[in-house]
C-alpha positions in Angstrom: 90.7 117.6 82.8 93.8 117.2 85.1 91.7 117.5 88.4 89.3 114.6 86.9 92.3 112.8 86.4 93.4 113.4 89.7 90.3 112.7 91.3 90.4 109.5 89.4 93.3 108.8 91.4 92.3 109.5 94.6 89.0 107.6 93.8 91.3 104.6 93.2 93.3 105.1 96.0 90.5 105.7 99.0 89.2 102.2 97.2 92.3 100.5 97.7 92.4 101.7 101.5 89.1 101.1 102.5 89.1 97.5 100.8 92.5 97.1 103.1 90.8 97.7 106.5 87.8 95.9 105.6 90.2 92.6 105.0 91.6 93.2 108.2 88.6 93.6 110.3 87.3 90.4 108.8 90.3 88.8 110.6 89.3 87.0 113.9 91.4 88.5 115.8 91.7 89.9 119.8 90.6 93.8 120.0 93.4 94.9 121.2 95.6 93.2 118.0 92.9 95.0 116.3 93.4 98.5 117.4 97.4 98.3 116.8 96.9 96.5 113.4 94.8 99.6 112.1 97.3 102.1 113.5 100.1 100.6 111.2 97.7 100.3 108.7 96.8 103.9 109.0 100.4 104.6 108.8 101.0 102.5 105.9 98.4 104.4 103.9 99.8 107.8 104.6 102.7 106.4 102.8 100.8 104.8 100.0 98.9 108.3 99.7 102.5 109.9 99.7 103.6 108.1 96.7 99.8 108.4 95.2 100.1 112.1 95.4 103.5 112.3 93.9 101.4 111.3 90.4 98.6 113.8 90.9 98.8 116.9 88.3 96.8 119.3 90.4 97.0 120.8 94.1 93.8 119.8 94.7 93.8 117.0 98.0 94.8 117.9 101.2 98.2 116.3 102.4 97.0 113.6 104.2 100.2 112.8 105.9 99.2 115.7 108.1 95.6 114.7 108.7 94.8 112.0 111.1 94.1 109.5 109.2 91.0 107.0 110.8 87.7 105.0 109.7 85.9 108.3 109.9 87.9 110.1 107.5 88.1 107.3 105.1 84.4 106.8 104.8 83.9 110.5 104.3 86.4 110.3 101.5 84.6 107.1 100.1 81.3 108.6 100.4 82.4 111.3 97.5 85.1 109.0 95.7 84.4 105.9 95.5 84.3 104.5 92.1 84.4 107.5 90.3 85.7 105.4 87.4 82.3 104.2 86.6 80.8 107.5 86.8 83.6 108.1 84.4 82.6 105.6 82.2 79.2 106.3 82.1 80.3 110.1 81.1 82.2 109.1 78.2 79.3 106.8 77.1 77.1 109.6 77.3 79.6 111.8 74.9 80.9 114.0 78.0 77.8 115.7 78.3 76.3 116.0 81.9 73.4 117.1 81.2 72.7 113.7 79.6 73.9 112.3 82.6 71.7 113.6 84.9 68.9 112.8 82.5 69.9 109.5 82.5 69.7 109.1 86.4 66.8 111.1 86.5 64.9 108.5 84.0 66.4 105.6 85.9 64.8 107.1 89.1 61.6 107.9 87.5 61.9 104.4 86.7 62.5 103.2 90.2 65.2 100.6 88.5 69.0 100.8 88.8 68.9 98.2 86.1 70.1 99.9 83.2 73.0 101.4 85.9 73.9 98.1 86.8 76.6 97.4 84.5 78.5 100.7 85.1 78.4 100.1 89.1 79.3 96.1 89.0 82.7 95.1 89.3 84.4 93.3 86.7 84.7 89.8 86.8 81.3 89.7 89.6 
């Protein structure tokens, strides 16, 4: 229970981060701004991660404030961990019993509709 809490957390966090760059890519901006405003931005999530991890129950995430941090390795964290929450959700719906889950997917893609997924992937208030 205390690493899904954790990966909870992390979930949030690689959210948060990736939703920061993308703002600041969307910026018309020169290149060159570019490449040092994602440098600090890097830095300033290393910090962010620091005091992230500081709430984390388990050992279970590498310490990022030794890892270079870059686009790459964010979107391979976000690939695994992004909105986990709703997973969550949809977990708890389902009584906390995976094998419903996977059922559940597996009749939504026999289906060939994400429909009845919808409302556990959409963000609230779109």
């Amino acid at each position: 229970m205390e690493e899904q809490e954790d990966d909870l957390l992390f979930s949030r966090w690689v959210g948060r981060a990736c939703e920061r760059l993308s703002d600041f890519y969307r910026q018309e901006i020169p290149t060159e701004q570019k490449r040092k405003g994602r440098e600090e931005i890097f830095r300033s999530l290393k910090e962010d991660f620091r005091k992230t991890r500081s709430l984390f129950k388990t050992d279970c995430y590498p310490d990022l404030e030794k890892m270079e941090l870059n686009n790459a390795v964010l979107l391979a964290f976000r690939r695994y961990f992004e909105k986990l929450d709703r997973f969550e959700a949809l977990y708890k719906e389902l009584g906390q019993d995976l094998r419903r889950v996977i059922d559940y997917f597996q009749d939504l893609r026999a289906k060939g509709t994400d429909a009845d997924w919808a409302p556990w992937i959409k963000e609230e208030g779109s």
